[in-house]
N, C-alpha and C positions, 0 to 999 in steps of 0.2 A: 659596761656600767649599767647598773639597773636605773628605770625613770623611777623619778620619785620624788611627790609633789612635798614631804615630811623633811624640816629642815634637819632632820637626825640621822636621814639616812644618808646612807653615798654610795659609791659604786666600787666593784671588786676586780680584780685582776691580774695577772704575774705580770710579774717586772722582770726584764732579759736575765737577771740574776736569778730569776726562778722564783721568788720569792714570793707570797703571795702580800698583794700592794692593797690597801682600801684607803677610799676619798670619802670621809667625813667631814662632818662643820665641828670645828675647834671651840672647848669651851674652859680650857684653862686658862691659865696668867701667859697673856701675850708676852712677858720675859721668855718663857719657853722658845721663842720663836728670833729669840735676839740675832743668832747667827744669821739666818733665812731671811728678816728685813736687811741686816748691814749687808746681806750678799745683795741685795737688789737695788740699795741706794748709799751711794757713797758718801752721804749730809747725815751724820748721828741728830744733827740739830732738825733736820725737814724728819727723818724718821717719828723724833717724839713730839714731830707735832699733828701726826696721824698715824700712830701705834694703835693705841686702844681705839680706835674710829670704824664704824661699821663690823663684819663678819668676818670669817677666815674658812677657809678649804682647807686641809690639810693632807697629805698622802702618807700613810703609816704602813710600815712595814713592819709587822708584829710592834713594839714597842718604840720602835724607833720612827722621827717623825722625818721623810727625806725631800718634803718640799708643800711649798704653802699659796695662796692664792688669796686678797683680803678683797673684798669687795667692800665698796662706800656706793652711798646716795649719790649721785650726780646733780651738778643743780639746777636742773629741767625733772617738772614731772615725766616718770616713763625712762629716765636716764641709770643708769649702771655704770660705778667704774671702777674697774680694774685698778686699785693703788698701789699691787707690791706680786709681786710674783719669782718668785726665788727656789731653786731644786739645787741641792746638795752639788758640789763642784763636781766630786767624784760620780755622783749618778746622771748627768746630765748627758743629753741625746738619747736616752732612754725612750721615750712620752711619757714622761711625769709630768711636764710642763703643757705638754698638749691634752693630757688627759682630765689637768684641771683647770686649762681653757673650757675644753666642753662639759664639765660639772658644773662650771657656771654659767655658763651658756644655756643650760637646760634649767638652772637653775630659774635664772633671771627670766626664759619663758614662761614657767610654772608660774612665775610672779605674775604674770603679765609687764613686764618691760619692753619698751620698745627698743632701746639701745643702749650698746654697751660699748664702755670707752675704756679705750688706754691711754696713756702719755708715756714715753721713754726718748732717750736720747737720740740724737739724730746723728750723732757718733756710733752710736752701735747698731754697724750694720746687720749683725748678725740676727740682735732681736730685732732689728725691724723686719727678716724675714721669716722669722718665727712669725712675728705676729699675722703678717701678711697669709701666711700658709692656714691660718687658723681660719682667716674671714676677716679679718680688719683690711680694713681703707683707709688709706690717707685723707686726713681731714683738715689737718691747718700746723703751721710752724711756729712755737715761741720762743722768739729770739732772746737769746742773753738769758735764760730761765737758769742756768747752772753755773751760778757766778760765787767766789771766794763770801761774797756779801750775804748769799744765799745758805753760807755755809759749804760749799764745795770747793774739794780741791783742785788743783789748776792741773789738769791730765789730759793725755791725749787717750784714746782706743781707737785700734785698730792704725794708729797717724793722724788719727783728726783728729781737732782740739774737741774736749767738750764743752759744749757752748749753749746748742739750741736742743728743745723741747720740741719733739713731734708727735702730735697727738691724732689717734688712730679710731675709725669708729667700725661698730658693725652693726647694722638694722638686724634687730630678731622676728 
């Protein structure tokens, strides 16, 4: 990817499909994006209430968009955070998802940001090691966050219930 302090640019690349991939900032109708949030949050009701909120990354492969990345304000000065991160089922294990961890990563330095957050399940193990591989820490557990009340439904991943909210940081 190229640096690049212009929030119009992004960065280029092939995808194992050969294709060639580019990471831009998204400036259409977030419907656009409907499958890519419901693949990342099982609450259609927590989705529209941080749909249109903050920015978006998106990875495009000629016309087609195969995965996204939305960053919001955090609520500390200096704060960033990761609200939605979602890559097409079928293109996934790729570094689509890694590649627009560090798009916004460089991003939110270019800002001068000093941290960047995530929250995801403490059920899925798998993205807690994505996240981890990228630079995130463990930073604190919220229990009971993914409750019927909350809008979610009562599932397990992986064999564990989902329940709690693990929230992830990384000093830039």
């Amino acid at each position: 990817m190229t640096r690049s302090g212009s929030r119009r640019r992004g960065g280029t690349g092939r995808s194992r499909s050969g294709q060639l991939a580019t990471i831009e900032w998204f400036d259409g109708p977030r419907e656009t994006l409907a499958d890519l949030f419901a693949l990342a949050d099982d609450s259609p009701a927590q989705v529209s209430t941080y749909l249109e909120l903050g920015r978006v990354l998106v990875t495009r492969e000629g016309a087609a968009i195969v995965g996204h990345l939305q960053l919001v304000d955090g609520d500390r000065p200096g704060e960033c955070e990761v609200k939605s991160l979602a890559v097409r089922e079928d293109r996934q294990g790729e570094g689509i998802g890694r590649a627009l961890v560090a798009r916004a990563v460089e991003a939110c330095r270019d800002e001068g940001r000093r941290t960047l957050l995530v929250a995801t399940a403490a059920a899925g193990t798998d993205v807690l090691r994505f996240y981890q591989r990228q630079g995130f820490r463990m930073l604190r557990v919220q229990r009971d966050a993914f409750t019927p009340e909350a809008g979610y439904p009562e599932v397990e991943i992986e064999g564990i219930p989902l329940r709690d909210r693990v929230w992830l940081s990384m000093e830039l």
